[in-house]
mmCIF entry with sequence, helices, sheets and N, C-alpha, C, O atoms, coordinates in Angstrom:
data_MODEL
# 
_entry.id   MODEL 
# 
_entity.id                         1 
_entity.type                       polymer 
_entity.pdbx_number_of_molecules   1 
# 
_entity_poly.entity_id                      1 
_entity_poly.type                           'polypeptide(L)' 
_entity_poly.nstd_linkage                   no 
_entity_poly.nstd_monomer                   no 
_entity_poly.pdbx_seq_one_letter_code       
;(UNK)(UNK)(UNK)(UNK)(UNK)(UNK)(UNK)(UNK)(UNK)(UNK)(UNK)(UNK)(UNK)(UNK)(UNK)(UNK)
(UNK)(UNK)(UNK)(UNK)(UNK)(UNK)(UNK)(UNK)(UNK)(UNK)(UNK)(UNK)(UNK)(UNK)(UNK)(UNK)
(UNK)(UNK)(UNK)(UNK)(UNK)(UNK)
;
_entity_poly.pdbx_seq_one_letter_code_can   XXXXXXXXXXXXXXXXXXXXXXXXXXXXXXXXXXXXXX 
_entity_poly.pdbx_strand_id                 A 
# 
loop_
_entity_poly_seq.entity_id 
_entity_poly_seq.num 
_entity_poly_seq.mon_id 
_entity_poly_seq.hetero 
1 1  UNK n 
1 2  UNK n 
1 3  UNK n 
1 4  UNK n 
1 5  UNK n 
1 6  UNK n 
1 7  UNK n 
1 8  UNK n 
1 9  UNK n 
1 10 UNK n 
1 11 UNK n 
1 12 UNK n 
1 13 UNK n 
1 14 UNK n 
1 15 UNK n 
1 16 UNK n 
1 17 UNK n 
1 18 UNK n 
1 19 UNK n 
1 20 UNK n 
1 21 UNK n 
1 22 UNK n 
1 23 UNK n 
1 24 UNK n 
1 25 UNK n 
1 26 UNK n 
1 27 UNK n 
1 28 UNK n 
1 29 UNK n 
1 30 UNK n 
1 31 UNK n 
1 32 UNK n 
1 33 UNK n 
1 34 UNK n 
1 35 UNK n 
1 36 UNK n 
1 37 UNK n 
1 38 UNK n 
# 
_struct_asym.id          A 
_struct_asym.entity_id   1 
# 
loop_
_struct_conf.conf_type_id 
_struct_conf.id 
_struct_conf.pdbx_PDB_helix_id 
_struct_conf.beg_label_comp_id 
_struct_conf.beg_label_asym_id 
_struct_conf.beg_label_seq_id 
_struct_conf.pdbx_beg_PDB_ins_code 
_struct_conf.end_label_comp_id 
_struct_conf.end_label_asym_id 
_struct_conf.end_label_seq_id 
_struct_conf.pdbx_end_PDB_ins_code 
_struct_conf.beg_auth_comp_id 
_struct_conf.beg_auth_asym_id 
_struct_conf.beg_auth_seq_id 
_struct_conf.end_auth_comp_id 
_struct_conf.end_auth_asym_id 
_struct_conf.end_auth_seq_id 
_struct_conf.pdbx_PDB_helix_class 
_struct_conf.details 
_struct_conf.pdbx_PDB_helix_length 
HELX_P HELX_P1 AA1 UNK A 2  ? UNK A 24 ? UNK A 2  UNK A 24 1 ? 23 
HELX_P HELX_P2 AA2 UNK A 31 ? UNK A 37 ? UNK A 31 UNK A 37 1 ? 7  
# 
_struct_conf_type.id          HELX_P 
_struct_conf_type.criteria    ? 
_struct_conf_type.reference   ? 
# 
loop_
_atom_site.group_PDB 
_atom_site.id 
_atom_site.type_symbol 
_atom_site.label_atom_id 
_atom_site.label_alt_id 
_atom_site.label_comp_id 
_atom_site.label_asym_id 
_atom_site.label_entity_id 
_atom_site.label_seq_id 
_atom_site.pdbx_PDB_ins_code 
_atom_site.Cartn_x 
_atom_site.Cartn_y 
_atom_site.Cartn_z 
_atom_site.occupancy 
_atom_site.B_iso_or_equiv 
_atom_site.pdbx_formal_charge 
_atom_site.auth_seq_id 
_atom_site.auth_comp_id 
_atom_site.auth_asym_id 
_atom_site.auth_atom_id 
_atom_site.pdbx_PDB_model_num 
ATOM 1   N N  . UNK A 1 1  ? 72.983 -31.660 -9.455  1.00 0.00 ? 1  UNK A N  1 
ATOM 2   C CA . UNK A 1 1  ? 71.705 -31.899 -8.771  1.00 0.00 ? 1  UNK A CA 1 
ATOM 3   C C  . UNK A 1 1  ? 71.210 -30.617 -8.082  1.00 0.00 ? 1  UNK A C  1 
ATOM 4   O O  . UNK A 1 1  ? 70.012 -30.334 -8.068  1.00 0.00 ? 1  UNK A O  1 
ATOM 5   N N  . UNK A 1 2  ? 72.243 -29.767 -7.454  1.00 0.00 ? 2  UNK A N  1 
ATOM 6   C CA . UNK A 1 2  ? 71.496 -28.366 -6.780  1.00 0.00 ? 2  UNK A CA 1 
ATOM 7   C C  . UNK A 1 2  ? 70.712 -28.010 -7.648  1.00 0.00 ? 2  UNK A C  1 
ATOM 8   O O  . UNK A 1 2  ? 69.489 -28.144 -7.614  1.00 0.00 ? 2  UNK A O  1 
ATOM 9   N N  . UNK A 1 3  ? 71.823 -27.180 -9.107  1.00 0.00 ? 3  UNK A N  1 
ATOM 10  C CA . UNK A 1 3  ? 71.014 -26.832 -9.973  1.00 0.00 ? 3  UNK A CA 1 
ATOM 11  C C  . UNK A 1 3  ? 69.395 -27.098 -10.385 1.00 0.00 ? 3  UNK A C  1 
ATOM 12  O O  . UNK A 1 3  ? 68.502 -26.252 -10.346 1.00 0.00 ? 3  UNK A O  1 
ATOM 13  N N  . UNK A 1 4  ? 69.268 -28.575 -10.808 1.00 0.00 ? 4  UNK A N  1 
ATOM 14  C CA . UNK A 1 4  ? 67.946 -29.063 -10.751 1.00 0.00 ? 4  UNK A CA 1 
ATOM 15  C C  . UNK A 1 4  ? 66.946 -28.473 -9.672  1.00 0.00 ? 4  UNK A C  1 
ATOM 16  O O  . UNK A 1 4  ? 66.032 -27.687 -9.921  1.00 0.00 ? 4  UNK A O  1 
ATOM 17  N N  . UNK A 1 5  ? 67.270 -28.974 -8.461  1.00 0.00 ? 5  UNK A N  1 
ATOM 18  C CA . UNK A 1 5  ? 67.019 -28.407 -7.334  1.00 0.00 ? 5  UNK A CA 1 
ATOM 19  C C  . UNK A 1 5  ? 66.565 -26.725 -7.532  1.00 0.00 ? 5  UNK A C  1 
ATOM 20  O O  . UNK A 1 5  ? 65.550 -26.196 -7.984  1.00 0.00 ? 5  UNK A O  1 
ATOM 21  N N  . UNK A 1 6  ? 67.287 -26.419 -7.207  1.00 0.00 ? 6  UNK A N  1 
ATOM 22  C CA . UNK A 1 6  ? 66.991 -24.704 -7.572  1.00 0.00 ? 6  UNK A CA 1 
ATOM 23  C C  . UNK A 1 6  ? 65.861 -24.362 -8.356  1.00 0.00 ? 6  UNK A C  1 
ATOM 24  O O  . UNK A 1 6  ? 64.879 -23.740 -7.950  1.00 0.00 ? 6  UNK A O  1 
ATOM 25  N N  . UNK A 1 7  ? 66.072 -24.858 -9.653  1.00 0.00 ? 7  UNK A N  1 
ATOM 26  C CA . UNK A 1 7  ? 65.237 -24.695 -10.500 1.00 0.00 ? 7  UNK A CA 1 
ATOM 27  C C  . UNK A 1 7  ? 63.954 -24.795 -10.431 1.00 0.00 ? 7  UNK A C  1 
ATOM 28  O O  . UNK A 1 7  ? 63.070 -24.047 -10.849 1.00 0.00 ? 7  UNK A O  1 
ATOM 29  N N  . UNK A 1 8  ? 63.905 -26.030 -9.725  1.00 0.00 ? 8  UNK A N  1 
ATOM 30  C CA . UNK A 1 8  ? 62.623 -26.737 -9.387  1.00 0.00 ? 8  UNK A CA 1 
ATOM 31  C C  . UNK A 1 8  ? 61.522 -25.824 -8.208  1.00 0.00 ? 8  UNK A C  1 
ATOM 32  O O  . UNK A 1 8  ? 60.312 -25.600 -8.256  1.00 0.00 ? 8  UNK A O  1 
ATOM 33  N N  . UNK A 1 9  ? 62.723 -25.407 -7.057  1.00 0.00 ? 9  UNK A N  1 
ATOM 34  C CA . UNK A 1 9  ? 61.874 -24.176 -6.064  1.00 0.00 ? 9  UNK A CA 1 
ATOM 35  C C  . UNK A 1 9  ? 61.714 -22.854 -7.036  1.00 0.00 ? 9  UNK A C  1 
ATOM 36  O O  . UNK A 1 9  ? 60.824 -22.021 -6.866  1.00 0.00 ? 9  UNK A O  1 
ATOM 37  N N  . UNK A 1 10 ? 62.375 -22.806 -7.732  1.00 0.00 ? 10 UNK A N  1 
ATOM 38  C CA . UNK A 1 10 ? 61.961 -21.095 -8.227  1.00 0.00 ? 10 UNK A CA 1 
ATOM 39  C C  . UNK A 1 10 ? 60.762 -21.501 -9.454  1.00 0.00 ? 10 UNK A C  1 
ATOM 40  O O  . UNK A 1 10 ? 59.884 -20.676 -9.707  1.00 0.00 ? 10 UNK A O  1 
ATOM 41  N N  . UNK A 1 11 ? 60.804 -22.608 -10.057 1.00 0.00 ? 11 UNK A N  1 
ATOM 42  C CA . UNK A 1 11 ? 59.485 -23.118 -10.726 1.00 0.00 ? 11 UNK A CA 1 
ATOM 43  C C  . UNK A 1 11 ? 58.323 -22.375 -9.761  1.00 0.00 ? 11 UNK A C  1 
ATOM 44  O O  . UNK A 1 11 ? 57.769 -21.278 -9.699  1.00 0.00 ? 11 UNK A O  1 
ATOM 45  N N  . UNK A 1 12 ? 58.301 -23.920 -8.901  1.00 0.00 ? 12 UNK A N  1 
ATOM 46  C CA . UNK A 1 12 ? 57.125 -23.779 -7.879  1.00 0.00 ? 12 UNK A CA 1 
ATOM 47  C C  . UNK A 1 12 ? 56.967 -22.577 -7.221  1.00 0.00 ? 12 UNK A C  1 
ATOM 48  O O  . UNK A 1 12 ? 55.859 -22.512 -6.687  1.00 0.00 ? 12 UNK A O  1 
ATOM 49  N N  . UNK A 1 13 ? 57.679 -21.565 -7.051  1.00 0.00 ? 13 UNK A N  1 
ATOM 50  C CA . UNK A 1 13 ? 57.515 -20.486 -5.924  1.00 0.00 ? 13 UNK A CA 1 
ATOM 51  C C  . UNK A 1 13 ? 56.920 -19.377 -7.115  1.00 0.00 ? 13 UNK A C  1 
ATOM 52  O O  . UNK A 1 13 ? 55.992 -18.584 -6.956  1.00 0.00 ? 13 UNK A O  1 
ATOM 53  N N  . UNK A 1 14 ? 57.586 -19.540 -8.105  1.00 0.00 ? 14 UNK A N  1 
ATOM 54  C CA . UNK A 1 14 ? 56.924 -17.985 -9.330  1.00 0.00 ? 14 UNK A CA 1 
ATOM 55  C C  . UNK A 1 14 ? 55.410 -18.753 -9.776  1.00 0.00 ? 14 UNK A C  1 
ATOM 56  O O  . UNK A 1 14 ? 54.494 -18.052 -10.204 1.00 0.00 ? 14 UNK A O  1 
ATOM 57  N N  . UNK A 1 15 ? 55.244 -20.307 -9.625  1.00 0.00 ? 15 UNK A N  1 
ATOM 58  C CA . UNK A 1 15 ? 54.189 -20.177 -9.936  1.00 0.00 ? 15 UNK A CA 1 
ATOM 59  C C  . UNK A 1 15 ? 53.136 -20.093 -8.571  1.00 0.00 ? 15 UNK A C  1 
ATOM 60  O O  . UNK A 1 15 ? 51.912 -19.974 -8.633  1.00 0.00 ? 15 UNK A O  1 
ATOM 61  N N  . UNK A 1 16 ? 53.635 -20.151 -7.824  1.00 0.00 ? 16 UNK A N  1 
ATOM 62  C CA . UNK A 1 16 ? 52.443 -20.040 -6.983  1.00 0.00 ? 16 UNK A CA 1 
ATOM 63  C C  . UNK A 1 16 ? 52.317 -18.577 -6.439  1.00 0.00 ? 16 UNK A C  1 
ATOM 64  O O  . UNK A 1 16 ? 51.367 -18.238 -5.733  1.00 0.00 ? 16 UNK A O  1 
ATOM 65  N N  . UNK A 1 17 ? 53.410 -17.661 -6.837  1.00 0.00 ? 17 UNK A N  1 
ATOM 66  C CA . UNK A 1 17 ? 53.315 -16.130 -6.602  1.00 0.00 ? 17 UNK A CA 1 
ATOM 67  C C  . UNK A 1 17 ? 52.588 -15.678 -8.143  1.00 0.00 ? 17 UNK A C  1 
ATOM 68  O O  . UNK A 1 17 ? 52.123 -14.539 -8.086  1.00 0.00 ? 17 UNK A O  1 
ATOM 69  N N  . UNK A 1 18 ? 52.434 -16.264 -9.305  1.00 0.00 ? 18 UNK A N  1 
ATOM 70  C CA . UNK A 1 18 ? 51.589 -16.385 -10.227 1.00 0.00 ? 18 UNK A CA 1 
ATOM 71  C C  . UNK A 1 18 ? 50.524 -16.279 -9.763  1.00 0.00 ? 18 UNK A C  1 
ATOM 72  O O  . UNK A 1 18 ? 50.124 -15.197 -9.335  1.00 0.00 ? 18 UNK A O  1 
ATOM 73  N N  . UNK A 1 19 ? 49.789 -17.402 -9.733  1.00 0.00 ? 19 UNK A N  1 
ATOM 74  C CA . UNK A 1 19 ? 48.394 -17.834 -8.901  1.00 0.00 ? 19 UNK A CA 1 
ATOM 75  C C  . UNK A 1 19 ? 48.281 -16.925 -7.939  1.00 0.00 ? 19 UNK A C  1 
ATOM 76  O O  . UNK A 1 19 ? 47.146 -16.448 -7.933  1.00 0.00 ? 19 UNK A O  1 
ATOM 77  N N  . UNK A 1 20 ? 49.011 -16.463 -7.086  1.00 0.00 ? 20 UNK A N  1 
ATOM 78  C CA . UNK A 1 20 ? 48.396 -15.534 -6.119  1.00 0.00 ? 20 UNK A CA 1 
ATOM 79  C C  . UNK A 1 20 ? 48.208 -13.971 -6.619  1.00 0.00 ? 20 UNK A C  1 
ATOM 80  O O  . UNK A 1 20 ? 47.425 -13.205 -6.058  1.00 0.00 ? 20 UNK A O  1 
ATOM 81  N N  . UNK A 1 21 ? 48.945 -13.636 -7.631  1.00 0.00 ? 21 UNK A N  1 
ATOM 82  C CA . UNK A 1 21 ? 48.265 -12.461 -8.018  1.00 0.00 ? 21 UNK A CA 1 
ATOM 83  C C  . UNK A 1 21 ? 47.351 -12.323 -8.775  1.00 0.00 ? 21 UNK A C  1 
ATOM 84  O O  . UNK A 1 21 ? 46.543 -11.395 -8.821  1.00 0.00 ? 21 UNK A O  1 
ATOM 85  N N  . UNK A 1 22 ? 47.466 -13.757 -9.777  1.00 0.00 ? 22 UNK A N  1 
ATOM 86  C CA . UNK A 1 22 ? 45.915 -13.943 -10.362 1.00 0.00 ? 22 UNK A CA 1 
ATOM 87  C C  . UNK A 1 22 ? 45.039 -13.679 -10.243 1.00 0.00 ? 22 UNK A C  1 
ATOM 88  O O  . UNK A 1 22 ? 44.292 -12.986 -10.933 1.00 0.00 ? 22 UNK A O  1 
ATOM 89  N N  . UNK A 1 23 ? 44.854 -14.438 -8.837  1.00 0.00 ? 23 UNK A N  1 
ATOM 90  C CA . UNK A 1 23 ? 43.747 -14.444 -8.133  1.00 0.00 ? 23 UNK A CA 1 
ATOM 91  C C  . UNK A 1 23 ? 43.735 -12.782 -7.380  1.00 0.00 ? 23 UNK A C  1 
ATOM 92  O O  . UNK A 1 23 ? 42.594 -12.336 -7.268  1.00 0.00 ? 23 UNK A O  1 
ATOM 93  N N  . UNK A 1 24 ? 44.274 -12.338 -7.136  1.00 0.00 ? 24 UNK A N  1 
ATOM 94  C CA . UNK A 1 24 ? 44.430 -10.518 -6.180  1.00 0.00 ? 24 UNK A CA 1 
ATOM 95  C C  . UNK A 1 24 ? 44.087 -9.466  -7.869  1.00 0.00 ? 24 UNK A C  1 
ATOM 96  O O  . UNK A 1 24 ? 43.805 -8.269  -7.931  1.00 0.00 ? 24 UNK A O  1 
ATOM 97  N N  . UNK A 1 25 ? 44.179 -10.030 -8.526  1.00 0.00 ? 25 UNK A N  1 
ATOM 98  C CA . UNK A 1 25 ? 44.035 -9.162  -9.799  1.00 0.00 ? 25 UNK A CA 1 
ATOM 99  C C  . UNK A 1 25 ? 42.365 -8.901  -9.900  1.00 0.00 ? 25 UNK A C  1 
ATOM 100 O O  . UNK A 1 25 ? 41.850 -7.875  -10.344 1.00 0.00 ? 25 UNK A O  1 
ATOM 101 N N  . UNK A 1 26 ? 41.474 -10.377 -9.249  1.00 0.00 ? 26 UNK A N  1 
ATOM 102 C CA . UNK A 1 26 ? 40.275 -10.143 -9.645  1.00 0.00 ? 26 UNK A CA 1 
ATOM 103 C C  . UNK A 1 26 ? 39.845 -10.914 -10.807 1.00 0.00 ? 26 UNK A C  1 
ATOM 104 O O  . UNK A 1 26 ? 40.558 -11.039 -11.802 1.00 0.00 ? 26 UNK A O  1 
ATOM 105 N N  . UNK A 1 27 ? 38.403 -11.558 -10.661 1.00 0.00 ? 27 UNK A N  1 
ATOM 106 C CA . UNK A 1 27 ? 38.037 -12.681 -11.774 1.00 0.00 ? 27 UNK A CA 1 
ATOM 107 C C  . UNK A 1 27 ? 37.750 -11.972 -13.130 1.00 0.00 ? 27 UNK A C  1 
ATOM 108 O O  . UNK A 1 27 ? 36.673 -12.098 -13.712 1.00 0.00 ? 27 UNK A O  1 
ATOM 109 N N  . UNK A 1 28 ? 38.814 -11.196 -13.607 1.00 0.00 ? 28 UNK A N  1 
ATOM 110 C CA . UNK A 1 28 ? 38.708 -10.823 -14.813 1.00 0.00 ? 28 UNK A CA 1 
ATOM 111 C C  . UNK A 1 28 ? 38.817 -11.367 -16.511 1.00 0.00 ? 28 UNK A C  1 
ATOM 112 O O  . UNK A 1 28 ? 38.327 -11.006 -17.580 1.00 0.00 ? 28 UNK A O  1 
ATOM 113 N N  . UNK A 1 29 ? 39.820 -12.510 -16.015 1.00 0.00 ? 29 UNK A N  1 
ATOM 114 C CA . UNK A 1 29 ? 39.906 -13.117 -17.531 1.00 0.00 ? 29 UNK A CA 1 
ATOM 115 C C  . UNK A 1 29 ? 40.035 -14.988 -17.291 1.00 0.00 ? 29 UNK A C  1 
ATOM 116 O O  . UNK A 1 29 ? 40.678 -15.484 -16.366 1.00 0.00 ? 29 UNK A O  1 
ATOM 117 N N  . UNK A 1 30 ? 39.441 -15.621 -18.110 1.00 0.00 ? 30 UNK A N  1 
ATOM 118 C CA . UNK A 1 30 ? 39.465 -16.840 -17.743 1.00 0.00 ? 30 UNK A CA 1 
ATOM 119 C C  . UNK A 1 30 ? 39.872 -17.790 -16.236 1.00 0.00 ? 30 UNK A C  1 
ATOM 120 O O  . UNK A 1 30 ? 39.882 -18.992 -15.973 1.00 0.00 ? 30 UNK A O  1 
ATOM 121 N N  . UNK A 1 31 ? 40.208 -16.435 -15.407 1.00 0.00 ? 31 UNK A N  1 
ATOM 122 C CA . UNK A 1 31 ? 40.133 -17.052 -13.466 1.00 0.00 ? 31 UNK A CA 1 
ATOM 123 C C  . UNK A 1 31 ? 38.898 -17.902 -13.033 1.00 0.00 ? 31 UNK A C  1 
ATOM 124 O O  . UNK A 1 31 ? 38.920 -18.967 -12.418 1.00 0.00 ? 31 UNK A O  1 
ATOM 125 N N  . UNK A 1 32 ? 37.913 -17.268 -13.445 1.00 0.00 ? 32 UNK A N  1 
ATOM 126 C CA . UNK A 1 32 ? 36.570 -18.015 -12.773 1.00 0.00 ? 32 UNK A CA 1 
ATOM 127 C C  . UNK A 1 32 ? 36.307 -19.649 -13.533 1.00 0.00 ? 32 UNK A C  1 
ATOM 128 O O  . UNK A 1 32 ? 35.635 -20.640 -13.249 1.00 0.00 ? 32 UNK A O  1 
ATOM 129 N N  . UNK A 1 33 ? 37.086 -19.326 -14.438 1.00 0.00 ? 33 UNK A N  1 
ATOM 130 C CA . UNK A 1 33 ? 37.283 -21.021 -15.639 1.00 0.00 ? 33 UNK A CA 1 
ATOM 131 C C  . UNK A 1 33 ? 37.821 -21.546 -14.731 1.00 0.00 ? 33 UNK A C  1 
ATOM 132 O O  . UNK A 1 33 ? 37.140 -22.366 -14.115 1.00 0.00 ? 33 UNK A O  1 
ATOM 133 N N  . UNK A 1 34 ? 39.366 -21.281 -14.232 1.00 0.00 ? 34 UNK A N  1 
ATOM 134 C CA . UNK A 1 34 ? 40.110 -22.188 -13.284 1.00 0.00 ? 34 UNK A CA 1 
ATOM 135 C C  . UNK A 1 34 ? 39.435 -22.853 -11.711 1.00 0.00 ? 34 UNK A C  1 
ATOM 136 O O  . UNK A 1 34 ? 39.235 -23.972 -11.239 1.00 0.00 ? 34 UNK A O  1 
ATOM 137 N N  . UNK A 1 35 ? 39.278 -21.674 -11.356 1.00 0.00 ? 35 UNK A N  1 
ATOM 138 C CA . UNK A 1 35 ? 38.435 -21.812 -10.191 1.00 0.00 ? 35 UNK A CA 1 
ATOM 139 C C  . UNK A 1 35 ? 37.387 -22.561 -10.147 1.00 0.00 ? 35 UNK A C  1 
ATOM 140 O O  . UNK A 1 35 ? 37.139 -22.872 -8.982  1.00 0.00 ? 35 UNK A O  1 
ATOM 141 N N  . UNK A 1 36 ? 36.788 -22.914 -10.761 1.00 0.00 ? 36 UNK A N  1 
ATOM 142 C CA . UNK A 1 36 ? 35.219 -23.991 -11.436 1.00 0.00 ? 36 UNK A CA 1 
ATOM 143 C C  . UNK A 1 36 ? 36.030 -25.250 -11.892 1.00 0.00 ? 36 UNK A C  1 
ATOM 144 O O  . UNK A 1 36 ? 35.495 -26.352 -11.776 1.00 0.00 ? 36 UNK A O  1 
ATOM 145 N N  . UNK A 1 37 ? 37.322 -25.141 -12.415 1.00 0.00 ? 37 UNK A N  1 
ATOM 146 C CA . UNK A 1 37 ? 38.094 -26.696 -12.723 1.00 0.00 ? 37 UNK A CA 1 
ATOM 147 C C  . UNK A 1 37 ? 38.627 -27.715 -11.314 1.00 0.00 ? 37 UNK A C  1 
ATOM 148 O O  . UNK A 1 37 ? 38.718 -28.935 -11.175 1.00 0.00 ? 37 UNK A O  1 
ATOM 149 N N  . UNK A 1 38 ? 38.924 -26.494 -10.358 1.00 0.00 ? 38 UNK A N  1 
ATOM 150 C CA . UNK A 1 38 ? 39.872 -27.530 -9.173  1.00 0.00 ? 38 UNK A CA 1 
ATOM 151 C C  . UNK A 1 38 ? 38.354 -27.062 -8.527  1.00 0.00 ? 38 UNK A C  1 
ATOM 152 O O  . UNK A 1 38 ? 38.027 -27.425 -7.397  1.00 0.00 ? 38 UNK A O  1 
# 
């Protein structure tokens, strides 16, 4: 179960350090698509 666990925070944490450089990169490639979806 850690394992799972683990997995599951380093999921969520690379993707939301994803998304945040996405977005710091600048609305250069399909960003302003996302941003207009949520």
């Amino acid at each position: 179960m850690d394992i799972f666990i683990s997995v599951l925070i380093l999921g969520i944490a690379g993707y939301l350090v994803y998304r945040f450089l996405f977005k710091k990169k600048g609305k250069s490639c399909c960003s302003t698509n996302l941003e207009e979806t949520e």
